[in-house]
N, C-alpha and C positions, 0 to 999 in steps of 0.2 A: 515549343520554344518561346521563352520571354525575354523581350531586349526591349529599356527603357532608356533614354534619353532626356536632357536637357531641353525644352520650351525656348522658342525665338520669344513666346509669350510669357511674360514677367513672371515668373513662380510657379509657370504651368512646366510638366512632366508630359512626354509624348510616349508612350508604349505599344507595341503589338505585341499578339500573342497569336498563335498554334499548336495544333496537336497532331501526333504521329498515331497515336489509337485515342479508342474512347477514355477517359478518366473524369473524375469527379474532385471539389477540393469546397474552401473557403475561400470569401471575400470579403474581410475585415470593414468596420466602420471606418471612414479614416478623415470628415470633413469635409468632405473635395466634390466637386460636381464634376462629371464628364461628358463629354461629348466624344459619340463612338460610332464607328465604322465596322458593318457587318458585314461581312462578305462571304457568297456561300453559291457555288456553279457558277460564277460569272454575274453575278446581281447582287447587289450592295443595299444598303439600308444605312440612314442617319438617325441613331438617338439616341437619348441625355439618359445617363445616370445621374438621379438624385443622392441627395447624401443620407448614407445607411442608417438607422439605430441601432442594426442586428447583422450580423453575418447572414450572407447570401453564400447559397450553395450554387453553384454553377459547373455545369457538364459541359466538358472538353470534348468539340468533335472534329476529327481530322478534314472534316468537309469544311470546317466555315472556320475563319480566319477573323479577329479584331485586331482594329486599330482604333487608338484612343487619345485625346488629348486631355489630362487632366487636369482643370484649373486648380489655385489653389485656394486653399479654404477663404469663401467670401467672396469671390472674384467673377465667378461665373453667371448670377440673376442678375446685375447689371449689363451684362451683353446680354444673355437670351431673352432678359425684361419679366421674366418670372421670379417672383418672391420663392425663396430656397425652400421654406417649408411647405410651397406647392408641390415642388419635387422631393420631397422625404418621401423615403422607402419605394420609388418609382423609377421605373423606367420607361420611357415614353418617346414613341418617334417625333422627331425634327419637325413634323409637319403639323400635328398636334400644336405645336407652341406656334411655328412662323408661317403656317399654311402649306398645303400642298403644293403649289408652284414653286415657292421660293426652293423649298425643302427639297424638290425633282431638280431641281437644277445645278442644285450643291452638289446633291447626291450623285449626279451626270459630269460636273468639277471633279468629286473625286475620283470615282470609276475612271476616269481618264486620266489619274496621275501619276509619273513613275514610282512614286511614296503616295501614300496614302496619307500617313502624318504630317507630312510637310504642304498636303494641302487643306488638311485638319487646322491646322497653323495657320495658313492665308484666310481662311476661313474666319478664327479668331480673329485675324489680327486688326482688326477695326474695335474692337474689344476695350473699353473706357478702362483710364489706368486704376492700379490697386487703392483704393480708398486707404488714406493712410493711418485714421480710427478703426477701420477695419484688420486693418496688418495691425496694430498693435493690440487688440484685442487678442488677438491668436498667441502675438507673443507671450503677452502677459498672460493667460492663461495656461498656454506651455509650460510655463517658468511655476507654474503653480499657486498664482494670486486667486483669493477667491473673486466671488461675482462682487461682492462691495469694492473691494479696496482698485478691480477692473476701472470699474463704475467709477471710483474717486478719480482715479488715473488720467480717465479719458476725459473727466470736467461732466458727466451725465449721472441723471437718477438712473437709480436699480432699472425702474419700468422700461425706463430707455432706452437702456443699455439689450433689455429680454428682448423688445418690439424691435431692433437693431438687429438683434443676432438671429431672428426667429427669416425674417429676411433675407439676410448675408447669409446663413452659415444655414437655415433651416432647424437648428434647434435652438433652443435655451440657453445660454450661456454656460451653467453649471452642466448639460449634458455634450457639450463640446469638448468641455475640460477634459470630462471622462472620457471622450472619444481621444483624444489627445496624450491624453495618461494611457488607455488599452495602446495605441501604438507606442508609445515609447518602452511598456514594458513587453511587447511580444518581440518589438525589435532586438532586446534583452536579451529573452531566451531564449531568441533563436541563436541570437551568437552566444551562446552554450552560457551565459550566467545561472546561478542557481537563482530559485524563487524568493529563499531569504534576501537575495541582494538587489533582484529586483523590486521588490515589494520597496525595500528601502529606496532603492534610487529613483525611481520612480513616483515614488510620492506616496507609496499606500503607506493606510496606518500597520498594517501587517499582511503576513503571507495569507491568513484567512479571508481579507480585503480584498486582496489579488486575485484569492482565487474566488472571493464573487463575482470580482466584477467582470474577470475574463466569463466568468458562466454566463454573467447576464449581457454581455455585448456576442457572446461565440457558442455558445451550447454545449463549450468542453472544456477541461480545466487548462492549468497554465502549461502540466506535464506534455500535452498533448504539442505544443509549440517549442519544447523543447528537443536540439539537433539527437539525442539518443531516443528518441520514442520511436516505437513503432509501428502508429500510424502517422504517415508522412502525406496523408490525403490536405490532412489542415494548414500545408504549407504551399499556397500558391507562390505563385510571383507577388509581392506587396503591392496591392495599387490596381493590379488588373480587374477592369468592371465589365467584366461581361457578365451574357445575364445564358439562363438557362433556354 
């Protein structure tokens, strides 16, 4: 079972997940760093998910239970103090970045909370506010400005703009776009649009676009994310980052 919520923390999303048997699924690219709560016979565990370039597989076991806070794009290597594309494609315990004590004693915080997210949250919440070059970086590249006209926008050179996003966001500015584009159009098809219309609304040049670039961020085409296919393995909860 996945139940997501609204963040006391500015843009951040608080989730848990479980399972009733074993299963298997996708974890889309989607920006975001997390900070995540493992829980499995009574012993817990703190650590960051970085942000994807690729679909992660991860297996569902009824034994172990997450809880996650997910910042939003940009926002999280200013509180953990690690540059984002240290954490590209990783996932890495608490104690790694803040030390072993600090990291045992959070983890003793949350083990001890009636919610686990809501001490994910106290946790953040000393969390430096959202840089607001960085929020509008996200937006204008949502909106689909390329990396120059970003770059004009925000009064920076191109270069500044990459060493900025390489930072914040742990990729490239142009490979953010794309991650931002694959969510807007998966979010598409799953609410049953067809690929011609997401291809268009979304921003690709065409359905052949689309269906690159779903291959090269997912391993499967677009059919595969749409509500009639029949494999429904590729349809997690959006956003949940546990790891295998």
């Amino acid at each position: 079972m996945y139940r997501e919520r609204a963040s006391l923390v500015p843009g951040a999303r608080v989730w848990s997940s479980s399972a009733t048997d074993r299963s298997s699924g996708l974890v889309l690219p989607d920006g975001c760093i997390d900070l995540l709560w493992r829980a499995e016979g009574g012993v817990g565990e703190l650590l960051v998910a970085g942000p994807d370039t690729r679909a992660q597989t991860v297996e569902r076991d009824p034994s172990t239970t997450w809880t996650g806070l997910r910042f939003a794009p940009g926002h999280a290597p200013s509180f953990l103090g690690v540059p984002g594309d240290a954490l590209r494609d990783e996932r890495v315990p608490l104690a790694d970045l803040w030390g072993p004590v600090r990291a045992r004693d959070l983890a003793e915080r949350v083990a001890r909370a009636v919610h686990a997210g809501a001490a994910l949250e106290e946790i953040a919440a000393q969390a430096p506010p959202r840089d607001p070059a960085t929020v509008a970086t996200v937006r204008l590249l949502a909106d689909g400005r390329s990396v120059a006209e970003v770059a004009d926008a925000l009064g920076l050179g191109v270069r500044t703009l990459h060493r900025r996003s390489l930072a914040a966001f742990g990729y490239p500015p142009q490979v953010l776009g794309r991650v931002l584009r694959l969510q807007r159009a998966v979010a598409g098809l799953r609410s049953g649009l067809s690929a011609a219309r997401v291809s268009q609304e979304a921003g690709f040049a065409d359905q052949a676009h689309l269906a690159r670039e779903v291959r090269a961020f997912t391993g499967t085409s677009p059919r595969s994310f749409q509500p009639r296919a029949a494999n429904r393995s590729t349809e997690p909860p959006s956003g949940s980052r546990t790891t295998a």
